[in-house]
C-alpha positions in Angstrom: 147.3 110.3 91.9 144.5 110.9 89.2 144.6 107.5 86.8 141.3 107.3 85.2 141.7 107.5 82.1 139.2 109.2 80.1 136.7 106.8 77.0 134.9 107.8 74.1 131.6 108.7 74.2 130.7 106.9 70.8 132.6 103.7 71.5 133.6 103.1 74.8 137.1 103.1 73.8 140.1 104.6 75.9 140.8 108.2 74.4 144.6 108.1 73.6 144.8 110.9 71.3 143.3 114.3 72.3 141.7 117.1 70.4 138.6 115.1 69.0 136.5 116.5 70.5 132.9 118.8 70.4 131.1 121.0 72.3 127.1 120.2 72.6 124.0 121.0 74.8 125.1 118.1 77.3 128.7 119.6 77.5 131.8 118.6 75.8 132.2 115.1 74.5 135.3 113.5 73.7 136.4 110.8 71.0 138.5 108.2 70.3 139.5 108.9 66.5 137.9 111.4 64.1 135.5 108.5 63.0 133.9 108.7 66.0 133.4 112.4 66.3 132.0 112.1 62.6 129.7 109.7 63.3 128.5 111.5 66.9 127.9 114.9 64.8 125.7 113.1 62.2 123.5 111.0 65.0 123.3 114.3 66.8 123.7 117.8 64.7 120.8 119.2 66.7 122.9 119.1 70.0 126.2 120.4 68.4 126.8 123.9 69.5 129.0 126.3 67.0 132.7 126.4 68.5 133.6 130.1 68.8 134.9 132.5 66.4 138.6 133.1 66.4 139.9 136.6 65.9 
Protein backbone atom coordinates (compact mmCIF):
# COMPACT_ATOMS: atom_id res chain seq x y z
CA UNK A 1 0.00 0.00 0.00
CA UNK A 2 1.02 3.53 -1.54
CA UNK A 3 1.04 6.13 1.75
CA UNK A 4 3.18 8.91 0.71
CA UNK A 5 1.53 11.53 0.78
CA UNK A 6 2.11 14.15 -1.72
CA UNK A 7 3.68 18.27 -0.37
CA UNK A 8 3.59 21.50 -1.89
CA UNK A 9 6.10 22.57 -4.04
CA UNK A 10 6.00 26.25 -2.62
CA UNK A 11 5.79 25.35 1.12
CA UNK A 12 6.66 22.05 1.89
CA UNK A 13 3.29 21.49 3.32
CA UNK A 14 1.16 18.14 2.96
CA UNK A 15 -1.34 18.75 -0.06
CA UNK A 16 -4.78 17.94 1.55
CA UNK A 17 -6.94 19.51 -0.91
CA UNK A 18 -6.50 18.75 -4.67
CA UNK A 19 -6.92 20.74 -7.81
CA UNK A 20 -4.26 23.56 -7.16
CA UNK A 21 -2.39 22.79 -9.27
CA UNK A 22 -0.27 24.06 -12.70
CA UNK A 23 1.26 22.75 -15.45
CA UNK A 24 5.02 24.20 -16.32
CA UNK A 25 8.24 23.38 -18.31
CA UNK A 26 9.44 21.06 -15.24
CA UNK A 27 5.99 19.25 -15.30
CA UNK A 28 3.04 19.66 -13.07
CA UNK A 29 3.45 21.16 -9.66
CA UNK A 30 1.03 20.84 -7.00
CA UNK A 31 -0.09 23.19 -4.05
CA UNK A 32 -1.23 23.37 -0.81
CA UNK A 33 -3.91 26.34 -0.92
CA UNK A 34 -4.44 28.81 -3.82
CA UNK A 35 -1.93 31.18 -2.00
CA UNK A 36 0.58 29.04 -2.92
CA UNK A 37 -0.12 28.50 -6.48
CA UNK A 38 -0.48 32.40 -6.67
CA UNK A 39 2.64 33.09 -5.33
CA UNK A 40 4.46 30.08 -7.56
CA UNK A 41 2.90 31.76 -10.89
CA UNK A 42 4.23 35.22 -10.00
CA UNK A 43 7.94 33.88 -8.99
CA UNK A 44 7.81 31.90 -12.12
CA UNK A 45 5.30 33.11 -15.14
CA UNK A 46 8.06 32.31 -17.57
CA UNK A 47 7.76 28.39 -16.79
CA UNK A 48 3.95 28.37 -16.71
CA UNK A 49 2.61 26.64 -19.73
CA UNK A 50 -1.10 27.70 -21.05
CA UNK A 51 -3.56 24.77 -19.74
CA UNK A 52 -5.54 23.60 -22.82
CA UNK A 53 -8.52 24.96 -24.47
CA UNK A 54 -11.76 23.32 -23.64
CA UNK A 55 -14.27 22.78 -26.38
Amino acid sequence: MNDTKKVCDLCGLAIETPGFTLNTKEGDKGFCCEGCKGIYQLLNEDQILPEPEQD
